[in-house]
C-alpha distance (Angstrom), angle and dihedral (degrees) to the residues before:
residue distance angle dihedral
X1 . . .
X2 3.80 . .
X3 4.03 109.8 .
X4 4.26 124.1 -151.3
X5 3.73 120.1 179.0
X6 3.82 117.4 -160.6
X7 3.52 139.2 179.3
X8 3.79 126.2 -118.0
X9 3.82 145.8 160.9
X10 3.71 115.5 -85.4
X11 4.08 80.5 -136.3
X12 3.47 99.9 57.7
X13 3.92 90.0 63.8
X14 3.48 88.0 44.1
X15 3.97 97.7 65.7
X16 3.67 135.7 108.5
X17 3.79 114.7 -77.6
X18 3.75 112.7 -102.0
X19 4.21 94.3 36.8
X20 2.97 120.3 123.6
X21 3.88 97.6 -114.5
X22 3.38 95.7 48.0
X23 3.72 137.2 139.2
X24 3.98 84.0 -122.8
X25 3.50 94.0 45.1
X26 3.74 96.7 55.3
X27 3.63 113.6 115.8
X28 3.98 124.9 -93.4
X29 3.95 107.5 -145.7
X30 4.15 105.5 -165.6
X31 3.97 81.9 -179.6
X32 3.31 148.3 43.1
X33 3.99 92.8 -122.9
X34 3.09 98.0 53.2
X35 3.86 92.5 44.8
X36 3.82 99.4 47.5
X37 3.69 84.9 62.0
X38 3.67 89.3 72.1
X39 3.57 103.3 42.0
X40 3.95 89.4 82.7
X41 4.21 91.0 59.4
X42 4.13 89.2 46.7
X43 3.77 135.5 75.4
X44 4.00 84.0 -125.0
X45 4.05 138.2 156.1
X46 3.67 107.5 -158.0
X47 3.96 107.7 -152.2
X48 4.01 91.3 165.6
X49 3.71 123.0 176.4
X50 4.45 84.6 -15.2
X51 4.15 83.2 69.3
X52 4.00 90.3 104.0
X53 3.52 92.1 54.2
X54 3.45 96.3 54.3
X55 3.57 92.0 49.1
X56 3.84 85.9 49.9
X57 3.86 90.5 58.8
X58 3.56 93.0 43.7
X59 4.15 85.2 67.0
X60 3.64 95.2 -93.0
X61 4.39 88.8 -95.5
X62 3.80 112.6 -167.6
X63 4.09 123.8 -118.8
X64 4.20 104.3 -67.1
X65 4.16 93.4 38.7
X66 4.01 109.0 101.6
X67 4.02 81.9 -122.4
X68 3.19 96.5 52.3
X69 3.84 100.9 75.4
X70 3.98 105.4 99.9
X71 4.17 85.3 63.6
X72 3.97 91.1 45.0
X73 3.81 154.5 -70.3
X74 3.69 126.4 102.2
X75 4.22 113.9 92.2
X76 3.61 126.9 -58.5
X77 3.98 119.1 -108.0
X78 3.97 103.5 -145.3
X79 3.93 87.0 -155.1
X80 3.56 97.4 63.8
X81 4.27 92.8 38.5
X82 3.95 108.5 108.4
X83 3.60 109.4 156.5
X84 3.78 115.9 -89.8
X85 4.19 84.7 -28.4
X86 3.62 97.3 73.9
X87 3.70 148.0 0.1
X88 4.04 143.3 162.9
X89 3.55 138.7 -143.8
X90 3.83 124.8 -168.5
X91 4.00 122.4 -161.3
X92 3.68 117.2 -163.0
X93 3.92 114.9 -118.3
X94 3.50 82.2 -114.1
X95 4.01 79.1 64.9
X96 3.75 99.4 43.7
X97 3.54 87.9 57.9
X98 3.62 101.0 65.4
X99 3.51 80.4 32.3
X100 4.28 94.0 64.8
X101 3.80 90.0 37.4
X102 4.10 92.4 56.8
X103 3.86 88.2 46.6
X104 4.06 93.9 42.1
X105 4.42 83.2 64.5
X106 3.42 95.5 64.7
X107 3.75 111.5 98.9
X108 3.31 127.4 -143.5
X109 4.00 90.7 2.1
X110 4.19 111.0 -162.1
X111 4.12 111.7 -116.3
X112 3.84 96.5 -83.0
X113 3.52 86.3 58.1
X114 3.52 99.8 49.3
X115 3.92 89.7 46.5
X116 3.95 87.6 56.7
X117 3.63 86.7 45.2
X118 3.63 96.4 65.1
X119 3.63 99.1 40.6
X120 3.45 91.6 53.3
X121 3.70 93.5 51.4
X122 3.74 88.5 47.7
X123 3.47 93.0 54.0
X124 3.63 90.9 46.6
X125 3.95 90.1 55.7
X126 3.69 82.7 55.0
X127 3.45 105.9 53.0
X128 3.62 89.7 -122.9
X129 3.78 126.6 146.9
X130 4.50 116.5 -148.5
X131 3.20 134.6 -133.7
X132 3.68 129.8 -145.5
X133 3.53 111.1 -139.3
X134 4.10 119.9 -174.7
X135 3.48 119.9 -174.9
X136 3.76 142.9 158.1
């Protein structure tokens, strides 16, 4: 399974089903093509088939622990649930948050890290919330 985290406005998966900014309307990528062609429009960190290793070094935290949020948690996002192909987790800002300041206490993080680091403080800055989309 290949993993991407983006960003995105806690109001845009709040919207009425059928606009165009909705969670329903998001897009499903089946493949990594047709995904990657996205990745340019979105505040995203792509951490693709690597994503278990940087849930390894984040201590390997169940569902419920702030670090724990590449393996699960968060809320499902219908659009981007395809069977075992593809699914979609949003966390609130609130979320990303505690989120940034679990990541921010590990010392001397290795690159990966540091990457997810920064776009979590950036999404942070923006009020944003992620999703964790896994797909393959």
């Amino acid at each position: 399974m290949n993993c991407t985290v983006f960003s995105i406005r806690e109001s845009d998966l709040a919207k009425t089903p059928g606009d165009a900014t909705s969670a329903d309307s998001l897009p499903g990528y089946d493949d990594a093509s047709v995904h990657a062609s996205h990745l340019s429009a979105l505040h995203a960190l792509e951490l693709g088939v690597g994503w278990s290793a940087v849930h390894r070094a984040l201590g390997e935290h169940p569902v419920g622990h702030p670090l724990g949020f590449l393996a699960g948690g968060g809320e499902p996002v219908p659009s981007l649930a395809d069977g075992a192909h593809s699914s979609g987790r949003f966390f609130s800002p609130v979320l990303v948050v505690q989120i940034l300041a679990a990541v921010a206490q590990i010392t001397q993080p290795p690159r990966e890290l540091e990457r997810l680091r920064v776009f979590l403080g950036e999404a942070v800055a923006a009020d944003r919330g992620i999703v964790v989309h896994t797909f393959g």
